[in-house]
N, C-alpha and C positions, 0 to 999 in steps of 0.2 A: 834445739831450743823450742821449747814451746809458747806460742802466742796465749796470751790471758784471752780466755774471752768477753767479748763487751756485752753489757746490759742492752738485753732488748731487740737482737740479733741472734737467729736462732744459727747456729753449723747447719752447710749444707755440703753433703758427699758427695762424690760422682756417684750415679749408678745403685745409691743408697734411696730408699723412701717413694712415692709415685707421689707423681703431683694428678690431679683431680679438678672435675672443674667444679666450682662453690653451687651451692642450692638455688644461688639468686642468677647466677649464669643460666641454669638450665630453664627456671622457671622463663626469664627469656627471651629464650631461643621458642621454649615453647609459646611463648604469646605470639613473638614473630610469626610463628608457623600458623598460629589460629587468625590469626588479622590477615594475613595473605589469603590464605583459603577462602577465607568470608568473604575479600574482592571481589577472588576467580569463580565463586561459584553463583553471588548474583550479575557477575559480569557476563557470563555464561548462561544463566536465564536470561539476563534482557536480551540477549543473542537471539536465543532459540526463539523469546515469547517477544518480540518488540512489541504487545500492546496491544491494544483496538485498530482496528482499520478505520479507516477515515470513512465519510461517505461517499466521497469519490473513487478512493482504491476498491471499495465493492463497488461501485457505478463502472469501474471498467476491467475489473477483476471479471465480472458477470458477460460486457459487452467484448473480451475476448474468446472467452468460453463459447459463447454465443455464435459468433465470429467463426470460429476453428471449427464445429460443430457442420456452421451450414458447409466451408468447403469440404471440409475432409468425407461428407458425407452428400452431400451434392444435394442438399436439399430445405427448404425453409425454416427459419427459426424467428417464432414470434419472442421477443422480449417484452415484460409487461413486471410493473408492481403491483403486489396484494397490499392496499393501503390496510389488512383490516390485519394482516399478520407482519405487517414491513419489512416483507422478503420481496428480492429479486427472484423471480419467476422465468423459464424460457422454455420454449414447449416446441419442438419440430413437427413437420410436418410428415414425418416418417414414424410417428407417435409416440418417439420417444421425449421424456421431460428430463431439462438437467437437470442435474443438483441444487437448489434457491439457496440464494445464497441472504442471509438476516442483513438488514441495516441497521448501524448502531442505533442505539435507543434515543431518540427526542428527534430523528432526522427523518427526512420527505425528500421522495424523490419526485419529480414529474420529468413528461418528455413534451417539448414543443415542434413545433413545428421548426424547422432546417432553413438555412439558405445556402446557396451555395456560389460557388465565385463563378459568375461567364465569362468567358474569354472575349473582349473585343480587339479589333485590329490594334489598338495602340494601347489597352488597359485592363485591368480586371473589372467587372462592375460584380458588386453583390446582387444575386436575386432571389425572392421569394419562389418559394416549391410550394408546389400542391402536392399533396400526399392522398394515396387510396387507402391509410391506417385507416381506422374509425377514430372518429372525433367524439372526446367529452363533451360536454355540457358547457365545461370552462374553459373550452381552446385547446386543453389538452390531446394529448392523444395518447389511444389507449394500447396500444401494443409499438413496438419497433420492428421490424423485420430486419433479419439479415438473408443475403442471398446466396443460393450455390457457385457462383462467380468470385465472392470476394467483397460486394456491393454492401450497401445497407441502405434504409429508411433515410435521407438527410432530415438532421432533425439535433434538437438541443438538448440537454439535460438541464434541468434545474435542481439544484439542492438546496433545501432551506434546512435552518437547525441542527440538531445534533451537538454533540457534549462541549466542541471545541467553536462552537459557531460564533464568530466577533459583529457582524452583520451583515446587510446582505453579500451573496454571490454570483456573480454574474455566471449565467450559464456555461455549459461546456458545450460549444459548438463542434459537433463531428462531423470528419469529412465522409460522404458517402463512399466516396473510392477505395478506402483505407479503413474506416470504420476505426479512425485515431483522431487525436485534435485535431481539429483545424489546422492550416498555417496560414496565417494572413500576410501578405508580402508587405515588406516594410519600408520598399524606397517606391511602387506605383509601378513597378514593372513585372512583367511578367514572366521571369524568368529565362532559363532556356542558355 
């Protein structure tokens, strides 16, 4: 016997006809596919390009180069800023010049003068360094030395300025020994 068929219901055969996917399916899948891609691929620049350096990451981007430079070669390296081109500068004493490295645009660097921690019997005490750099006009000084041992100039960086600058910054103290931050001890003792 045969079934009437009902309005509005089409017959469907086994193994009869292809089903297909509709025009609004595909379109999609393809938009998924373009939206995804546009994530991965500026996700993937910011990767590669994170940006500007700061003017510290060149302030020590420069004073490792510097650093590496005198040991591996056993010989002096002046650090110095060209205020009139806002490169890091660093010139050895075996004649060769690194590569200057640009400071972001609106930012100043200077170096001052170091202190550095003494050891006394029961504390640290801070003290003023004299330094054989040459001296500015304004206190500053005009080159940093690093040495064939590992050593450096003690001495501070200043940064003013630059694109991200909220107000002042207090200097970056470096340790002569390490020619890395400071570490100032934080309970009065001295380690060990």
């Amino acid at each position: 016997m045969l079934q009437a068929e009902r309005p509005g219901f089409a017959r469907h055969h086994c193994g009869q006809g292809r089903q297909a996917f509709t025009l609004l399916e595909v379109l999609m899948v393809l938009a998924l596919i373009g939206l995804l891609s546009g994530v991965m691929i500026s996700g993937v620049d910011r990767m590669l390009n994170p940006g500007p350096d700061s003017p510290a990451q060149v302030f020590w981007k420069m004073t490792a180069a510097s650093r590496r430079y005198a040991l591996q070669n056993e010989c002096e390296v002046r650090m110095t800023v060209d205020d009139s081109t806002d490169e890091m500068q660093a010139h050895a004493s075996d004649g060769t010049d690194l590569p200057p490295i640009k400071l972001p645009e609106g930012s100043k660097l200077s170096f001052l003068p170091g202190t550095t921690l003494v050891s006394t019997n029961t504390s640290l005490v801070s003290a003023s360094t004299t330094t054989n750099n040459a001296m500015n006009a304004d206190g500053t000084m005009a080159y940093i030395t690093f040495y064939g041992d590992g050593t450096c100039t003690p001495f501070q960086a200043q940064i003013a300025g630059g694109a991200n600058a909220t107000g002042p910054v207090p200097p970056i103290e470096v340790d002569p020994w390490t020619c890395g931050p400071m570490l100032k001890p934080t309970d009065g003792t001295t380690g060990g």
